[in-house]
N, C-alpha and C positions, 0 to 999 in steps of 0.2 A: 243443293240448297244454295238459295243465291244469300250472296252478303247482306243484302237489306232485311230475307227473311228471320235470319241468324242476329243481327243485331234486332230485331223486333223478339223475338226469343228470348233472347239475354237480356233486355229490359223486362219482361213480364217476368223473366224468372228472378230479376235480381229484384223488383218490385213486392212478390212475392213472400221474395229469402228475407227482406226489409222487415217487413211485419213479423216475421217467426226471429230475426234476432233483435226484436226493440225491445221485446221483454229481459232478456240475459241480463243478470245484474243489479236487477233494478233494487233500491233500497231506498222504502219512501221518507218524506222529510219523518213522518211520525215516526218510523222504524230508526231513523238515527236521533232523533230529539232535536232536532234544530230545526222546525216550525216557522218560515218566513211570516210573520202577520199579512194580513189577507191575501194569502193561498191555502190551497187545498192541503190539507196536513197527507193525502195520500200523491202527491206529486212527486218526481222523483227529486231526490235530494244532489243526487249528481249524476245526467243521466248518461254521460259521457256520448255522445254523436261519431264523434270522429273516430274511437276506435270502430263502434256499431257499425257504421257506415264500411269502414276497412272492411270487418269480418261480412257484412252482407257480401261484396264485393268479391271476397276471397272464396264464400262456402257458396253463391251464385256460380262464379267461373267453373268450379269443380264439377258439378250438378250440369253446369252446359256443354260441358268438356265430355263429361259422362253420357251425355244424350246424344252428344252429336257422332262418339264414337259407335255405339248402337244405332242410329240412323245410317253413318256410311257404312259399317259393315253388316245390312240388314238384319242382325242378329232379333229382332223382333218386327215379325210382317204385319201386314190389314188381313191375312188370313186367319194367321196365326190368334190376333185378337180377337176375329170373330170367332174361331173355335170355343176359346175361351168365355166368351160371352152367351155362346149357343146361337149366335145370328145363322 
């Protein structure tokens, strides 16, 4: 796997891990009572970025760490998943 493919990779995954950890946490203004006037009373009240961003980051590297070890040691082939599929 060349380095460009690998970083193309770990962008879509960490793009991915992005959206599944933006929810974690979340506690909207209505849910804590402090209601900015005109904003959405379900908006997050503190949506914290910078840890979110850290943990996408962190649970992304694991997940590409985890794939790429099962890619070099071919522990899962193109055969193998056609079996599985019935192709």
């Amino acid at each position: 796997m060349s380095i460009t493919t690998a970083l193309a990779i770990y962008f879509i995954l960490w793009w991915l891990t992005l959206f599944a950890v933006l929810p974690w946490g979340v506690r909207s203004q209505h849910e804590s009572g402090d209601v900015t006037p005109g904003t959405e009373p379900g908006a997050p009240a503190l949506p914290r970025i910078a840890a979110k961003l850290m943990w996408t980051t962190i649970v992304s590297a694991i997940v590409f760490a985890l794939l790429y070890v099962v890619y070099v040691n071919r522990l899962i082939t193109f055969e193998a998943v056609d079996r599985l599929l019935g192709f």
